[in-house]
C-alpha positions in Angstrom: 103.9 99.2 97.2 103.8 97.9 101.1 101.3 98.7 103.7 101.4 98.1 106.9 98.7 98.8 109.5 99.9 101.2 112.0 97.3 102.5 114.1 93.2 103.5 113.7 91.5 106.8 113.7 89.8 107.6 117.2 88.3 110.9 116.5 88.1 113.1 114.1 87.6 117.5 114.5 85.6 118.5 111.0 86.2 122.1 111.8 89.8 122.0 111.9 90.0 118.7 109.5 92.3 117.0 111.8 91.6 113.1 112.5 93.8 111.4 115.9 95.5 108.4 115.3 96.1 105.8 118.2 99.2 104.2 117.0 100.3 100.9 117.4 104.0 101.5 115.7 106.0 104.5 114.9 105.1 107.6 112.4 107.4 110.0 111.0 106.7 113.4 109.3 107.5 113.0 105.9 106.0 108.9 105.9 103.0 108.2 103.8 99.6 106.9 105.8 96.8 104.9 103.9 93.8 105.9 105.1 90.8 103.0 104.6 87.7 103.0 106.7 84.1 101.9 105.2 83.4 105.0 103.3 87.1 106.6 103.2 90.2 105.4 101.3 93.4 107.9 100.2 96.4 108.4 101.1 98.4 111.2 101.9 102.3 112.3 102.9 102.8 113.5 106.7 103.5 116.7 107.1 102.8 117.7 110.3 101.6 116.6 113.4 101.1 117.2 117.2 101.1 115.3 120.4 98.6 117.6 123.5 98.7 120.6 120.9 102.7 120.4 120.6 104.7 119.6 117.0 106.3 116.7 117.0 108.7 115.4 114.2 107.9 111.3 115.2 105.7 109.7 117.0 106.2 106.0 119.1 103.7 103.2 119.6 100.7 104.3 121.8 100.9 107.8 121.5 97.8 109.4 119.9 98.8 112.3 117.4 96.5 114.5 115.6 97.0 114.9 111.6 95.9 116.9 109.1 93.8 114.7 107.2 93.1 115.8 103.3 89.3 114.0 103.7 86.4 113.3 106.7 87.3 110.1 108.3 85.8 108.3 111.2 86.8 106.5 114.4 87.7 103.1 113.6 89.0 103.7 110.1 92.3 101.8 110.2 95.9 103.4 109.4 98.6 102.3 107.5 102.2 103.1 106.8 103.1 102.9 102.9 106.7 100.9 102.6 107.8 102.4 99.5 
């Protein structure tokens, strides 16, 4: 299976477990992301995600979306897109 990196976590909101991603490439709902960061690594399908608080079903290079993340991550942690 393929990775490629597609962005990096800039903040994460533990009460709503929802990590931002600044992307550098696209992001579909429904893609799988690889999450890996010093203390975090899992990965986890898409399934829904927002751009300032609206749904949107993709996302394009240097938009920052906010993601329902299945585990704490941090800023920095880096994202990647599994290629199946």
């Amino acid at each position: 299976m393929q990775e490629k990196e597609i962005g990096k976590i800039t903040h994460y909101f533990g009460h709503l477990s929802v990590g931002i991603i600044e992307l550098s490439d696209a992001l579909k709902i429904g893609e799988s992301i690889h999450i890996k960061g010093h203390s975090e690594d899992f990965a986890q399908a898409i399934d829904s995600m927002q751009i300032e608080h609206a749904s949107v079903s993709e996302a394009k290079p240097g938009d920052s979306v906010g993601i329902k993340v299945g585990q704490k991550v941090h800023p920095g942690d880096k994202v990647f897109k599994v290629i199946p």
